[in-house]
C-alpha positions in Angstrom: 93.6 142.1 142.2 92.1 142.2 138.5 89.1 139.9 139.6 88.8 141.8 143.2 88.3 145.3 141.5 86.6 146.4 139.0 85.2 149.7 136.9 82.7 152.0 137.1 82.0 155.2 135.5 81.4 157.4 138.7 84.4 159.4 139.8 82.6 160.0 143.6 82.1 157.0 144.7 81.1 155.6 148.4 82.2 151.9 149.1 79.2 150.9 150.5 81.0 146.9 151.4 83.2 149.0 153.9 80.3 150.7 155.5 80.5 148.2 158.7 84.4 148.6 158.6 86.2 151.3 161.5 86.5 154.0 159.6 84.9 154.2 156.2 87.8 155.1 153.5 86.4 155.6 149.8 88.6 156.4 146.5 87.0 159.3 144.3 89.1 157.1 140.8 87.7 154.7 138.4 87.3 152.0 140.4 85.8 150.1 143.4 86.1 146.8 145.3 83.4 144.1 143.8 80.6 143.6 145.3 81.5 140.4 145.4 84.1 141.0 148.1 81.9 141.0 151.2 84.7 141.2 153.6 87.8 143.5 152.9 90.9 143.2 154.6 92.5 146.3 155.7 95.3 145.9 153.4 92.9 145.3 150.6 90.9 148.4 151.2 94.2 150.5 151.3 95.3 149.1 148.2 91.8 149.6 146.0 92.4 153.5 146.9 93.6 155.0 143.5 92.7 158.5 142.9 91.5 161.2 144.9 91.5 159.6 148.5 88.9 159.9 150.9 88.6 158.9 154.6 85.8 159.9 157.4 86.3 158.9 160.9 83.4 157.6 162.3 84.0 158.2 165.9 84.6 162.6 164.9 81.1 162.5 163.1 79.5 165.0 165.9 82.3 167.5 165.0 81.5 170.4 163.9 82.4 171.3 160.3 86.0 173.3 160.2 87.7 173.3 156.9 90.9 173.9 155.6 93.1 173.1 152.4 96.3 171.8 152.9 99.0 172.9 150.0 102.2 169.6 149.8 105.3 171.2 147.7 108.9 169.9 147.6 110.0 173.6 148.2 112.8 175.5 147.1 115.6 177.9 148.6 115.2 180.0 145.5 113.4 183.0 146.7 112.3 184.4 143.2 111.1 181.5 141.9 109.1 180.5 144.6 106.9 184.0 144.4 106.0 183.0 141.0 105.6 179.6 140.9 104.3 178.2 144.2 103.4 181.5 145.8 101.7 182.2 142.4 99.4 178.4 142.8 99.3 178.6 146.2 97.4 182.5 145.3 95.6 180.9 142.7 94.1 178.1 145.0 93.2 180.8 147.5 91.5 183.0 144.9 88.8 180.0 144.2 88.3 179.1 148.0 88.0 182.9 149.6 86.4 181.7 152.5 88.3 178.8 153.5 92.0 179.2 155.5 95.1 177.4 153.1 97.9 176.4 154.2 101.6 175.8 152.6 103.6 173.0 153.4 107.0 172.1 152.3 108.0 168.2 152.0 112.0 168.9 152.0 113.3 169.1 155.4 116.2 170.3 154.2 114.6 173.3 152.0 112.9 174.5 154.9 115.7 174.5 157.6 117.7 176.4 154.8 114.8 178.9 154.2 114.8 179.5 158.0 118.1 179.6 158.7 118.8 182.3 155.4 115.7 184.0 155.0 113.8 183.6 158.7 110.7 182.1 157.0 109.1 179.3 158.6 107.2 176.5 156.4 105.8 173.8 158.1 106.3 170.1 156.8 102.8 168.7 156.7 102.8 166.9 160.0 103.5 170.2 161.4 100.8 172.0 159.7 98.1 169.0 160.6 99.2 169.0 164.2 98.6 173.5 164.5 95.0 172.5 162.1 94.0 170.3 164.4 94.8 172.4 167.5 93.2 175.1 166.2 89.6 173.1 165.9 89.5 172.2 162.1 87.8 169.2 161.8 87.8 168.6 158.0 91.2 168.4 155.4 91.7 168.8 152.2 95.0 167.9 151.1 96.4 169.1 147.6 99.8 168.3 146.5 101.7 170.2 143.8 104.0 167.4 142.6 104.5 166.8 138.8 103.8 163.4 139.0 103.2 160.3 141.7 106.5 159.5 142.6 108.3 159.7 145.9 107.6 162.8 146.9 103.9 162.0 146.2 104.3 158.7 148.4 105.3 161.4 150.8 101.8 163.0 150.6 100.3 159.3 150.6 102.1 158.1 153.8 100.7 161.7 155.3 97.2 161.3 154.6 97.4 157.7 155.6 99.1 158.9 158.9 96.8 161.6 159.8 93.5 160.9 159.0 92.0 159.6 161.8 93.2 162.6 163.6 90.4 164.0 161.6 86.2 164.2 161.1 87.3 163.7 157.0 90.5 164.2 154.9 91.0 164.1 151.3 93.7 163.8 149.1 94.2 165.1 145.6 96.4 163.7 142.6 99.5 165.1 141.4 99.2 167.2 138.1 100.1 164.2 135.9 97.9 161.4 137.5 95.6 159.5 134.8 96.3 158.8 131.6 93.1 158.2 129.8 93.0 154.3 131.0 89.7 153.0 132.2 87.9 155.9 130.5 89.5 158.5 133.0 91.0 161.6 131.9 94.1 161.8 130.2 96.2 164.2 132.5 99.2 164.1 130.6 97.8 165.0 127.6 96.3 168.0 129.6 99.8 169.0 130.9 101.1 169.2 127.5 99.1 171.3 125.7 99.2 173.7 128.8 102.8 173.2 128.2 103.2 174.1 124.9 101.8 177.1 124.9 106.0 178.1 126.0 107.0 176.1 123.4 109.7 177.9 121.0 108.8 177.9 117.0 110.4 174.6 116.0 112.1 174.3 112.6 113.7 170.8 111.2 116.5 171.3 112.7 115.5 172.5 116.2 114.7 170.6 119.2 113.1 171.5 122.1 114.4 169.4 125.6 111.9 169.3 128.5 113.7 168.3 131.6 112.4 166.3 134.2 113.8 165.2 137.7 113.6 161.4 137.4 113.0 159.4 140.4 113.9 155.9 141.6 110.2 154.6 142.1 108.5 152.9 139.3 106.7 155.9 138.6 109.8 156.9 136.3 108.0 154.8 133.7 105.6 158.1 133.4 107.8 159.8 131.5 108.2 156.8 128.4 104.0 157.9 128.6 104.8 161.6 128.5 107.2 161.3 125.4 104.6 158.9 123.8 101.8 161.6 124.2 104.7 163.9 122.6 104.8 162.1 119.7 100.9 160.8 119.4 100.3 165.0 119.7 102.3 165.5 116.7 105.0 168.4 118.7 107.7 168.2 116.4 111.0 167.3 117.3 110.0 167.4 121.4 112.3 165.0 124.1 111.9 164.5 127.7 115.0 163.5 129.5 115.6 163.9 133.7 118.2 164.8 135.9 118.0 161.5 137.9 116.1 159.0 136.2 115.2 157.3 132.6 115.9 158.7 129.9 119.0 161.0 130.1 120.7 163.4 128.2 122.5 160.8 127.4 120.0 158.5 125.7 118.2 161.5 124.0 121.4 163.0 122.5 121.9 160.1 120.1 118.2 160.9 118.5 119.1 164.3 117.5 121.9 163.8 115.8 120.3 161.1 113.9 117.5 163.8 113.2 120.1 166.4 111.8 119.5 168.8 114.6 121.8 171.6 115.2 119.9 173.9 117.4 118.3 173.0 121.0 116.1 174.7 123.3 116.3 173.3 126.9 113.4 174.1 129.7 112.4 172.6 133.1 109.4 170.6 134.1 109.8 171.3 137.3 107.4 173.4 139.2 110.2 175.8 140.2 113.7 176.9 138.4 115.7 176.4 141.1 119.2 174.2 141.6 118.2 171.4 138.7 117.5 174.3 136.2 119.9 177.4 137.1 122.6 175.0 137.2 122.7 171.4 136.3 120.5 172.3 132.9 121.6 175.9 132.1 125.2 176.1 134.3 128.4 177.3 133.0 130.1 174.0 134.6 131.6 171.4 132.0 128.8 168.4 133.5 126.0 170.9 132.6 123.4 169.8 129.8 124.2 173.1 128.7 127.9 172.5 128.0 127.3 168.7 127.4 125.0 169.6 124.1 127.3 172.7 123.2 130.5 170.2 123.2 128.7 168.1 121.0 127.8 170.5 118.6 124.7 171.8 119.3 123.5 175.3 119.7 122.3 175.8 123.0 119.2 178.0 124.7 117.8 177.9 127.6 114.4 178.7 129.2 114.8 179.0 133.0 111.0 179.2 134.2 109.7 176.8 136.6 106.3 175.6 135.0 104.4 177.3 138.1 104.7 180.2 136.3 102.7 179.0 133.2 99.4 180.0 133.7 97.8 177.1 132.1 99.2 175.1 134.3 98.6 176.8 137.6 94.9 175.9 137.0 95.5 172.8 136.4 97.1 172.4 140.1 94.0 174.3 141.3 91.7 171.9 139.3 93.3 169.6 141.2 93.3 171.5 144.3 89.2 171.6 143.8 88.8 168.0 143.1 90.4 167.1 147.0 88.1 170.3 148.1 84.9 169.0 146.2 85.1 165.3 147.7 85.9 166.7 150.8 82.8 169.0 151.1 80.3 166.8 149.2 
């Protein structure tokens, strides 16, 4: 793949080697096929897509143009939280795009039959929301997701676009908030995360810590968070450890570092975009298998900041930078 793809500086770019193809499917990212590649296969094509995705179906051209954002979020049962964290983006995204109908979607099956079932709300998944988008004559997508970085639930998003587009005249689809990190002369989005991060950040003395918790997922994407703490470190936040709830690194492996540190006091916070089971319960819980009581059992000094980082509002415009980068290749 390193001979068949190669960089250029552009971040909208149209693969003009496809233009004969069914269906001409571009990446807004850092990179295109060669030009040497005269004939893609499929499979090729789909995997040269990094970035912001972008597909136009050549046989809806002579639709009329009908746009809509699409808004992907895991969900959550947590009724306060969800006001002021995905409510609170989802508001956000609206405000820049007045004009233009948005709709939210939640990726957990399970979230949403609970919501419905306990509160008589009714979020679509994102199949659902196409399908009523499409009946109702909108002709161009934009899909946005609000996932913290591009692991499974993201492939979720993927496998939707992938699914759906042809159903469409065009459909894009964003990144997650942490996407790029600064290779290839692209952005660095994790350093962008962080230092709208910080700005919750408790004073840190030498012997306090402050404990960013993550989910963790099985796909290889875990590896982003060995990146985040490295951009931890390289931005000089003192005494700063990510750990996750279901992935690498733990409590477990980070506990060992602060006592070899000298650190008596810890902060713990979510980065999550809501504070819903993980935080109320497995991080800040009165149970004896919370992080809470885990760190206070051995030894530490425990606090605990139970805001989902939706409600930071630094990093709400980062999700609706993101949001506008799916809109702006989708409208261009």
């Amino acid at each position: 793949m390193k001979h068949a793809i190669r960089k250029t500086l552009t971040t909208t770019l149209t693969m003009a080697v496809m233009a004969g193809c069914m269906g001409v499917s571009t990446s807004h990212a850092a990179y295109m096929l060669n030009a040497e590649v005269t004939d893609p296969t499929p499979a090729l094509q789909q995997a040269s897509q990094i970035g912001v995705r972008t597909y136009e179906n050549p046989q809806l051209q002579y639709k009329e143009n009908k746009d809509a954002i699409l808004v992907m979020s895991f969900g959550t049962t947590f009724k306060d939280t969800r006001a002021k964290t995905i409510d609170a983006t989802v508001d956000a995204i609206k405000a820049a795009h007045p004009n233009t109908k948005v709709v939210t979607a939640f990726t957990s099956h399970i979230i949403r039959d609970r919501i419905k079932a306990n509160e008589g709300i009714t979020y679509p998944t994102p199949e659902e929301a196409l399908d009523q988008l499409k009946d109702e004559g909108y002709s161009r997508v934009a899909l946005t997701s609000l996932d913290v970085i591009p692991g499974m639930e993201y492939n979720y998003d993927v496998a939707v676009f992938n699914l759906y587009k042809q159903n469409f005249k065009k459909m894009t689809l964003g990144t997650s908030l942490m996407y790029w990190m600064g290779q290839e002369n692209q952005s660095d989005d994790i350093i962008e995360a962080l230092n709208a991060l910080k700005t919750q950040f408790p004073a840190v003395g030498k012997q306090d810590a402050v404990l960013v918790m993550a989910h963790g997922t099985p796909d290889p994407s875990n590896a982003y968070y060995s990146v985040i703490q490295d951009r931890i470190t390289s931005m000089g936040l003192p005494n700063t450890y990510i750990y996750t709830v279901e992935g690498w690194p733990s409590l477990e492996t980070v506990i060992p570092q602060l006592k070899a540190k000298g650190i008596k006091h810890v902060t713990l916070m979510p980065l999550m975009m809501v504070a819903g089971d993980h935080a109320n319960n497995d991080m800040a819980g009165d149970e004896p298998d919370s992080h809470k009581s885990i760190l206070e059992k051995e030894g530490f000094a425990v606090d605990t900041y139970i805001h989902g980082i939706g409600e930071n509002t630094a990093i709400r415009q980062l999700f609706v930078e993101r949001a506008n980068e799916a809109w702006n290749a989708l409208v261009k």
